[in-house]
N, C-alpha and C positions, 0 to 999 in steps of 0.2 A: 044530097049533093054527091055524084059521085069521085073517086076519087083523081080525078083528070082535072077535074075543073076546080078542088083545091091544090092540085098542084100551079094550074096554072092562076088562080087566083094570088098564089105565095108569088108567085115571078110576078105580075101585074104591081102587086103593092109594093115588092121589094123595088121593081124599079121608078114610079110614081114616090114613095117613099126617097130614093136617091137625087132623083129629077128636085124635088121638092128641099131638102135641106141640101142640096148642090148650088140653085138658083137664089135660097136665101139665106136668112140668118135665124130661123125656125131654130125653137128646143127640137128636141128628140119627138116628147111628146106633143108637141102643135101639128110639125111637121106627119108626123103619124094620124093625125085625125082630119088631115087634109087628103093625104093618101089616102085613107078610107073612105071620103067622101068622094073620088073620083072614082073608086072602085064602084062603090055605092051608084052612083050616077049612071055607071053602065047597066045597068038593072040589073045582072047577072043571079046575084047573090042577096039574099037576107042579111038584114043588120048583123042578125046572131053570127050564119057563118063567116061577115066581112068578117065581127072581131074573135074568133075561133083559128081564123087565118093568120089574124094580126096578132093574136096571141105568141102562133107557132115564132113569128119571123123577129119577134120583139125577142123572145126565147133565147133566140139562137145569135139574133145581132148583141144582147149583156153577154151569152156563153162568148162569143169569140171576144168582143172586148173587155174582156176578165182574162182569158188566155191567150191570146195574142201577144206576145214580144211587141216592145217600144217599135225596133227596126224588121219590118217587113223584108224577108227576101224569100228567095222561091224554095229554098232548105227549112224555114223557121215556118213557113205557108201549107207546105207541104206535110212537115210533123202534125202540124195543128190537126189539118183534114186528114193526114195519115193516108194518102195516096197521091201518085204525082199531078201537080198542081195541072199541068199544062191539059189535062182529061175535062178541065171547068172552063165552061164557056166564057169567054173573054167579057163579056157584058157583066154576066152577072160575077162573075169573081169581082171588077173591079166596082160595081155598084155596092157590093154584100164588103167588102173591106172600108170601102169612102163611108158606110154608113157604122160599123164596129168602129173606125177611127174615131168616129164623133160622136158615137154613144160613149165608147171608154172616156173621152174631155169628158163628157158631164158627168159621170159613172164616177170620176175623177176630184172635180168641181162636189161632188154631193159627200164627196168622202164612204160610199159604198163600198163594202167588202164584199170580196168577190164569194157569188154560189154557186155551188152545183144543182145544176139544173136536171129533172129526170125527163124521159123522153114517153110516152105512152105510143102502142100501137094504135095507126090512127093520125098521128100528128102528122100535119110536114116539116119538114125540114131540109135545110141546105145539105150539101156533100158531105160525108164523112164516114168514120167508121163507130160503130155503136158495138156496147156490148150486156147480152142480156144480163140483167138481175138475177133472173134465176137461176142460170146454165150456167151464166159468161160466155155462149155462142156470139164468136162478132158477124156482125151485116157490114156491110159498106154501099155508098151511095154515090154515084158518080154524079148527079146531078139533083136539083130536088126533088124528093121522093117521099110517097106519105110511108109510113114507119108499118109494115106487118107484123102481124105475129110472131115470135121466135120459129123458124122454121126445123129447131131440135126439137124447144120443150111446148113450145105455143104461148110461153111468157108474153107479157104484155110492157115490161117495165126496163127503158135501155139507160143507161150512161152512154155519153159521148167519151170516146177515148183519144 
């Protein structure tokens, strides 16, 4: 698969995913295995990469509702992704927080402590700024982007910052 059609597979399911626990009262998890199956439905994609995709976006919706402030505003939005917020597309900002909202309730609900999550080159992921393991060279993302190489050391292994 190349790397266009898991980015665009990450936005497919993130929104199908929002549409999905928006319209009902779906766990996190149901809700996510209904997304997958409409992804799935498209024929686009193999099982393996729908949930390789589903992987990244499950990743990244626990990292933000672990760090996400109770009270969203465009200052606390902005720290989190570390660039200014208004750069993110209007859809998917407000799909990719409706769905961190309601992961952090059940995240909440299960009495989960929050992890740090590592990033490998190769994943997708949402906006933000990453920094290598190896170097500490940061990248930043303006919109979803699959994760390259460190472009100092050729590291493979980021933190979100």
């Amino acid at each position: 698969m190349d790397k266009n059609k898991f980015v665009t597979a990450y936005t497919d399911l993130m929104e199908h995913l929002y549409l999905t626990m928006d319209d009902t009262l779906h766990s996190m998890a149901d809700a996510l295995d209904i997304a997958k199956d409409k992804i799935h439905q498209a024929g686009n994609l193999t099982k393996e990469e729908i949930n390789k995709v589903s992987d990244f976006l499950t990743r990244d919706i626990e990292s933000a509702a672990h760090g996400l402030p109770d009270h969203q505003d465009t200052n606390s939005l902005s720290e989190w992704f570390k660039f200014d917020i208004d750069l993110i597309e209007n859809f998917t900002l407000d799909a990719f927080l409706s769905l961190a909202d309601k992961t952090r309730i059940e995240l909440a609900e299960l009495g989960e402590q929050a992890k740090t999550h590592s990033y490998q080159s190769g994943d997708v992921t949402l906006p933000g700024t990453f920094i290598c393991d190896q170097c500490s060279k940061e990248i930043a993302f303006k919109q979803p982007s699959q994760i390259p190489e460190c472009p100092a050391c050729h590291g493979k292994t980021f933190i979100r910052i």
